[in-house]
N, C-alpha and C positions, 0 to 999 in steps of 0.2 A: 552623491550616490546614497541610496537608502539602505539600511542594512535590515538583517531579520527580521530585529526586536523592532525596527520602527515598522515594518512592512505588519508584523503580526498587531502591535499595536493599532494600525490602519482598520485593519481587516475587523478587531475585536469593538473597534468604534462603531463601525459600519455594520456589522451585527448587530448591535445594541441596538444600534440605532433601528431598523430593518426589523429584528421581529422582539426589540422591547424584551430582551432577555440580561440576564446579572450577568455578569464577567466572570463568575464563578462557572457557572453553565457553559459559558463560551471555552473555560479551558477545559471541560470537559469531553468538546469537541474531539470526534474522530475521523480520521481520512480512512478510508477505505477504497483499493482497489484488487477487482475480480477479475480473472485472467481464465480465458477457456485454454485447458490446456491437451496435449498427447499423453501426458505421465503415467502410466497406468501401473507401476510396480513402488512397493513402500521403500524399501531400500531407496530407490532413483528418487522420489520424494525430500526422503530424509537429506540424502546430499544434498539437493539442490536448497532445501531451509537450511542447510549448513553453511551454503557458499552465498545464499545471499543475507542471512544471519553477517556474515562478516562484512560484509558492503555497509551496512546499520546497523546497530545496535539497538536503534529506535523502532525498527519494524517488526511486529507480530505478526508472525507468518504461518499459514496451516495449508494443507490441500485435502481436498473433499475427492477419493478418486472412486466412491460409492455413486456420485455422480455423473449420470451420463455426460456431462463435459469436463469431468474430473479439474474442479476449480481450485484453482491456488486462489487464495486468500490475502491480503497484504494489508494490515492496517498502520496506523502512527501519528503518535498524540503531539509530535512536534514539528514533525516534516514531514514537507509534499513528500507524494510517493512518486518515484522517475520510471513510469510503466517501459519507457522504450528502451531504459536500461536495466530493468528484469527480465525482456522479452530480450533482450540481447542474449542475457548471461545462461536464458536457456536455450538459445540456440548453441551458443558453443559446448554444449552438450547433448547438443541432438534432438535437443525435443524444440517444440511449439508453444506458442501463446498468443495467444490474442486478449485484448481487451474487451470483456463484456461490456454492451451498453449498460445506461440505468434504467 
């Protein structure tokens, strides 16, 4: 069974390789995932980066609710992002999320 650091290593080969960039660059990588959400009040915002704050550590989280889709934001320099377990944790609180395309 392969573990992170060999999966990540895999992956930062296989960049290199693909678009001929330094390993430096590669860890500068960020994952980014954009979620169309219902949130419309900052309080409700704030908890919800509060509660999924405590799920990771790793994830930089903002919402955009000046937005006509009012976007949560989720990035993370070390780990995949688990969209279906974001869009869970705001439904047990009532709201919505979808996955924006790219």
């Amino acid at each position: 069974m392969k573990t992170k650091r060999t999966y990540k290593k895999s992956i930062k080969k296989f960049l290199k390789t693909l678009f001929r960039v330094s390993t430096t660059n590669i860890n500068k990588l960020i994952m980014v995932e954009i979620f169309k959400t219902n949130v419309c009040d900052s309080e409700h915002a704030r908890d919800l980066i509060e509660k999924l704050s405590e799920r990771s550590r790793e994830y930089k989280i903002n919402f955009d609710l000046t937005d006509k889709d009012r976007i949560l934001r989720v990035q993370s320099r070390t780990e995949s992002i688990n969209a279906s377990a974001i869009i869970e944790l705001l439904k047990q609180f009532g709201f919505e999320a979808e996955v924006l395309p790219d």
